[in-house]
Structure formats: structure tokens, C-alpha cells
MDTraj code that builds the backbone (N, CA, C; nanometers):
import mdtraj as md
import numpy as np

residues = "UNK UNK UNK UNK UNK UNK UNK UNK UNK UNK UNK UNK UNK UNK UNK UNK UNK UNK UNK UNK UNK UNK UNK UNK UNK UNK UNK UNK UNK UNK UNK UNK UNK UNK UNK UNK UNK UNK UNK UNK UNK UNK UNK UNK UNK UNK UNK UNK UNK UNK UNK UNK UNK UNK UNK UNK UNK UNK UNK UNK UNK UNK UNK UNK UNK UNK UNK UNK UNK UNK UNK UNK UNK UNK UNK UNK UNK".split()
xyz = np.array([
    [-0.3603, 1.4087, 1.4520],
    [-0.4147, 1.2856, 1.3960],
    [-0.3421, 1.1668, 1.4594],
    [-0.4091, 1.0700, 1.4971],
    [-0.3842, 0.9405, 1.5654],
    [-0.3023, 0.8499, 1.4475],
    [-0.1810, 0.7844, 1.4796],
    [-0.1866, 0.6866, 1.3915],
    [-0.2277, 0.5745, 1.4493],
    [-0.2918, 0.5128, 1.3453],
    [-0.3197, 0.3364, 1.3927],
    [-0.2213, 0.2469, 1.3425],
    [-0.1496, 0.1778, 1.4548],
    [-0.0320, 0.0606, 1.3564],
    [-0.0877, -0.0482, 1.3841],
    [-0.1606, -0.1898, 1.3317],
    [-0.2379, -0.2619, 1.2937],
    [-0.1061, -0.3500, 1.2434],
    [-0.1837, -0.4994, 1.3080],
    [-0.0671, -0.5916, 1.2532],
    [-0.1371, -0.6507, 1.1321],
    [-0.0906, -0.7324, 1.0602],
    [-0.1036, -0.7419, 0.8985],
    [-0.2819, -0.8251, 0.9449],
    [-0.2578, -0.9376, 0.9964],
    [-0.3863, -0.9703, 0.9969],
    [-0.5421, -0.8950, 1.0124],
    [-0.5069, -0.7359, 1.1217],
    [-0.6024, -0.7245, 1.2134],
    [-0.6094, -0.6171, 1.0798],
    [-0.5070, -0.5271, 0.9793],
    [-0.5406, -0.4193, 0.8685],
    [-0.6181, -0.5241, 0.7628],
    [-0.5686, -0.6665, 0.7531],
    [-0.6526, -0.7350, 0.6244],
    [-0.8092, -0.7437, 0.6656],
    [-0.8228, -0.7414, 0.7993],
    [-0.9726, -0.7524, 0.8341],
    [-1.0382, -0.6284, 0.8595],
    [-1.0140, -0.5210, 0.8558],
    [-1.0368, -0.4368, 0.8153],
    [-1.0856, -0.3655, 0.6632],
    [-1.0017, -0.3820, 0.6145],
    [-0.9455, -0.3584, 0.4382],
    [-0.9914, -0.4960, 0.3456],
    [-1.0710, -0.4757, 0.2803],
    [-1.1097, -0.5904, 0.1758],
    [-0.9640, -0.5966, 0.1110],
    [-0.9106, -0.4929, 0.0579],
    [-0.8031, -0.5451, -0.0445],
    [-0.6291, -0.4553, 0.0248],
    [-0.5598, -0.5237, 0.0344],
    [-0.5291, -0.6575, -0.0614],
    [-0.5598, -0.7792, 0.0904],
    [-0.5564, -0.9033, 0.0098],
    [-0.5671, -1.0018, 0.0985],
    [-0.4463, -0.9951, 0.2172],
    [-0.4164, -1.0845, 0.3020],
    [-0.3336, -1.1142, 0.3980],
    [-0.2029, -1.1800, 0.2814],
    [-0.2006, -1.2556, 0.2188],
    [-0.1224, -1.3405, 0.1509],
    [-0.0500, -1.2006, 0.0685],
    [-0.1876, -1.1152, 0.0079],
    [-0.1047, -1.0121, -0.0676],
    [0.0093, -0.9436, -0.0294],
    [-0.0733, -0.8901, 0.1160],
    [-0.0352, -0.8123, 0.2256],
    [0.1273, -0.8000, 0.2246],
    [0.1574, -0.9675, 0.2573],
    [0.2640, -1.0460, 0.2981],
    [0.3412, -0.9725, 0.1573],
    [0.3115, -1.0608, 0.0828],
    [0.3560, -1.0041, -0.0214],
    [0.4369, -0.8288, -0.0642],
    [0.3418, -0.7915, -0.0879],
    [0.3666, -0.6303, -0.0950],
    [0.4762, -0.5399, 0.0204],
    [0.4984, -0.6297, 0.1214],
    [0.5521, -0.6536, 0.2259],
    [0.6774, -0.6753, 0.2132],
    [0.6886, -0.7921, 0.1751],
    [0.8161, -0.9144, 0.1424],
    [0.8730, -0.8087, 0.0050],
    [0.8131, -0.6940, -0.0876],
    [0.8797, -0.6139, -0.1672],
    [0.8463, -0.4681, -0.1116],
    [0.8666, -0.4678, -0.0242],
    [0.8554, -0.3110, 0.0065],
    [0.9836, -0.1964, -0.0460],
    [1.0936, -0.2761, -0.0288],
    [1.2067, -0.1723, -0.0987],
    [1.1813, -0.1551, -0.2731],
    [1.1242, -0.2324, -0.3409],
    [1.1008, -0.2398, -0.5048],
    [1.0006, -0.1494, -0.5338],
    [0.8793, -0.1446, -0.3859],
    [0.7434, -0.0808, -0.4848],
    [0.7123, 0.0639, -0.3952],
    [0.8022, 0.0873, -0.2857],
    [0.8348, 0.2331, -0.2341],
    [0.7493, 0.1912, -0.0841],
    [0.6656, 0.1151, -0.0933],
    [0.5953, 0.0807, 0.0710],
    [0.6523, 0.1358, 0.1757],
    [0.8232, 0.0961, 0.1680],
    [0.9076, 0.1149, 0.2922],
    [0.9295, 0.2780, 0.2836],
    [0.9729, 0.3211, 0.1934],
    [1.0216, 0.4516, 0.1845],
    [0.8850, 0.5172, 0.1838],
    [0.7935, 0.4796, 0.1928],
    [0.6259, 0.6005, 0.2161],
    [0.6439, 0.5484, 0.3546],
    [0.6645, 0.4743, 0.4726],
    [0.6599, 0.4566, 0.5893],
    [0.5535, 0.3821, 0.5880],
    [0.5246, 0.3737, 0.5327],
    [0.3607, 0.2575, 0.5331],
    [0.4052, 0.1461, 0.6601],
    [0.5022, 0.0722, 0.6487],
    [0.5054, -0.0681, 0.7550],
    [0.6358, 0.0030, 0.8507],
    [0.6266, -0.0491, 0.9802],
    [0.7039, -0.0388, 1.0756],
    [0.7446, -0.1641, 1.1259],
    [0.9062, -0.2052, 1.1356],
    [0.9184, -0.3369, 1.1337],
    [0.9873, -0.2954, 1.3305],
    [0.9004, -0.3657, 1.4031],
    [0.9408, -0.3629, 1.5455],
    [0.9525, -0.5216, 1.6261],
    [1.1280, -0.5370, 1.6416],
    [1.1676, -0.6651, 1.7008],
    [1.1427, -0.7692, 1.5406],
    [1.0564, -0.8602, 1.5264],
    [1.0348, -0.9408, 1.4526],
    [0.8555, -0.9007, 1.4013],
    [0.8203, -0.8314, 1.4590],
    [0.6888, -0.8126, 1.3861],
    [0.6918, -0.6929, 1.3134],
    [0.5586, -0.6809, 1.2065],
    [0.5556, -0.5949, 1.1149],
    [0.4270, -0.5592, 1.1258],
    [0.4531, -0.4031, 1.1544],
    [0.2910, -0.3044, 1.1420],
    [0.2765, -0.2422, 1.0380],
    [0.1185, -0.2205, 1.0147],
    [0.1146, -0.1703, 0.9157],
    [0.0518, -0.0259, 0.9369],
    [0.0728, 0.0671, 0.9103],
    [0.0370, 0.2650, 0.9566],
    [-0.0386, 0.2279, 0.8439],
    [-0.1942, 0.2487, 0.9219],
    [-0.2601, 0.2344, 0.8259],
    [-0.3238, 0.3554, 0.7369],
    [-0.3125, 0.4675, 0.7806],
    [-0.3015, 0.6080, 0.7141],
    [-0.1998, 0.6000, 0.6126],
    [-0.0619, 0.5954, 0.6112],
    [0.0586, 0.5767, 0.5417],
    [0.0324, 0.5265, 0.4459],
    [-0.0541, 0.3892, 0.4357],
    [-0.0943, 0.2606, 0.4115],
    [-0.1563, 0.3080, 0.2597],
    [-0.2959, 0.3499, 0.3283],
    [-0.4131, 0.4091, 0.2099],
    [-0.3742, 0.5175, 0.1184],
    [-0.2564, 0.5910, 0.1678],
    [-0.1500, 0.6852, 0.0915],
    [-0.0798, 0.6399, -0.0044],
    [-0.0559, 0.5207, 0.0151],
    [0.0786, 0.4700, -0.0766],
    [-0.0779, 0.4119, -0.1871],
    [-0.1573, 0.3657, -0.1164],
    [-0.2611, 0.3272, -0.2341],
    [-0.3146, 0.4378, -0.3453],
    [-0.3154, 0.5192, -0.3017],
    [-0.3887, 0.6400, -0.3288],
    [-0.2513, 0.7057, -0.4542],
    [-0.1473, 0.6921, -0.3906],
    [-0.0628, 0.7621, -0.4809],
    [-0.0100, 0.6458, -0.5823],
    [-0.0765, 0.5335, -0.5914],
    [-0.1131, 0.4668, -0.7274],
    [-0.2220, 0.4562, -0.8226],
    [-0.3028, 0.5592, -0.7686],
    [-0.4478, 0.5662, -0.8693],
    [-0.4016, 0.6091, -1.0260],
    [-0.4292, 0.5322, -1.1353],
    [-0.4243, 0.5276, -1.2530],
    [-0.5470, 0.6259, -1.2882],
    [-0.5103, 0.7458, -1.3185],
    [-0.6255, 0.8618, -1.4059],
    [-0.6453, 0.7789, -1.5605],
    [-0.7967, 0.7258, -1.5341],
    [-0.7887, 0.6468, -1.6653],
    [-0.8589, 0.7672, -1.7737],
    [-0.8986, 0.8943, -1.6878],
    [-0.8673, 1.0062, -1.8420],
    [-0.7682, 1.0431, -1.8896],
    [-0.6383, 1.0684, -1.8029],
    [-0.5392, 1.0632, -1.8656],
    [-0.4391, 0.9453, -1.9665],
    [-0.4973, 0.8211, -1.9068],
    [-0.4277, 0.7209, -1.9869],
    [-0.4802, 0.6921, -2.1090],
    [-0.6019, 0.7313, -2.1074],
    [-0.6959, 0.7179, -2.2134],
    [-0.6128, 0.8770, -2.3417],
    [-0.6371, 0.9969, -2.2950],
    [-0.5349, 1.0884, -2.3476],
    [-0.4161, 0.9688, -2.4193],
    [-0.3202, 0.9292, -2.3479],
    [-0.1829, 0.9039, -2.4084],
    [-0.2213, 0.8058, -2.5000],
    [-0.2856, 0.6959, -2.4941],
    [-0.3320, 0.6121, -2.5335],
    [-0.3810, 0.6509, -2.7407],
    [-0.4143, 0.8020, -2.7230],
    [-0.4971, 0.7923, -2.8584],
    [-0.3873, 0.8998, -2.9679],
    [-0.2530, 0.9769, -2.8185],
    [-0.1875, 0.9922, -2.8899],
    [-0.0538, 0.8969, -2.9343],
    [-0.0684, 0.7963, -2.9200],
    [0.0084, 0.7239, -2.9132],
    [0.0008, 0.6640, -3.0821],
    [-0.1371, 0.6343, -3.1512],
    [-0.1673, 0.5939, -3.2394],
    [-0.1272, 0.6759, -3.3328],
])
top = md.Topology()
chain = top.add_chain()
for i, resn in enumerate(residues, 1):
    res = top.add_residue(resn, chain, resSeq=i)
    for name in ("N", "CA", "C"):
        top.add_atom(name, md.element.get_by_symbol(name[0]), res)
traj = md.Trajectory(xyz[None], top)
């Protein structure tokens, strides 16, 4: 499998979400929200790529099972 490393602008035009500003963002906290440690961005010289496989991974391994939250949710009451 090929990786594609995509600089922030050329993955936001690609990718509806998150915006470029987000991008930056999510970016600017990569050690807080695991970005860096999934390998998602590669920081080379002063620029920053984004592996965009890595990328949709780190998205993916935030999907909220809203049957399961829904579960905790009713035992919670």
C-alpha cells in the first residue's frame, strides 16, 4: 500500500472535514489528542504532512458507537 503524505492544504481539499484552520489546529495538539503517536503527521524541516491513511485511522478510531452509548446512558439512570 502506497502512502500519500499531503500537505495540510492539498488533504483539506481533498477531505471536507476538518477544515484547514481545524487541521492546523488538531495539529498544533497532536501530543494531547494521540495524532502524533498514531503517525498521522510527519513533521519534515519546517513543514508538516499529513499520511493520509494514518489520518482517516486516527478518525476512525474515534467513532462514538451511539448503540453503545445509548446502552450506558440508560444504565446510568
Amino acid at each position: 500500500m502506497a502512502t500519500d503524505f499531503l500537505p495540510i492544504k492539498a488533504y483539506c481539499e481533498r477531505h471536507p472535514w476538518p477544515s484547514e484552520p481545524g487541521m492546523r489546529w488538531l495539529i498544533f495538539n497532536s501530543t494531547a489528542n494521540g495524532l502524533a503517536v498514531a503517525g498521522a503527521i510527519v513533521r519534515v524541516g519546517g513543514r508538516v504532512l499529513v499520511d493520509e491513511q494514518k489520518f482517516l485511522a486516527w478518525i476512525e478510531s474515534h467513532k462514538i458507537n451511539p448503540t453503545a452509548d445509548a446502552g450506558a446512558q440508560r444504565g446510568a439512570a
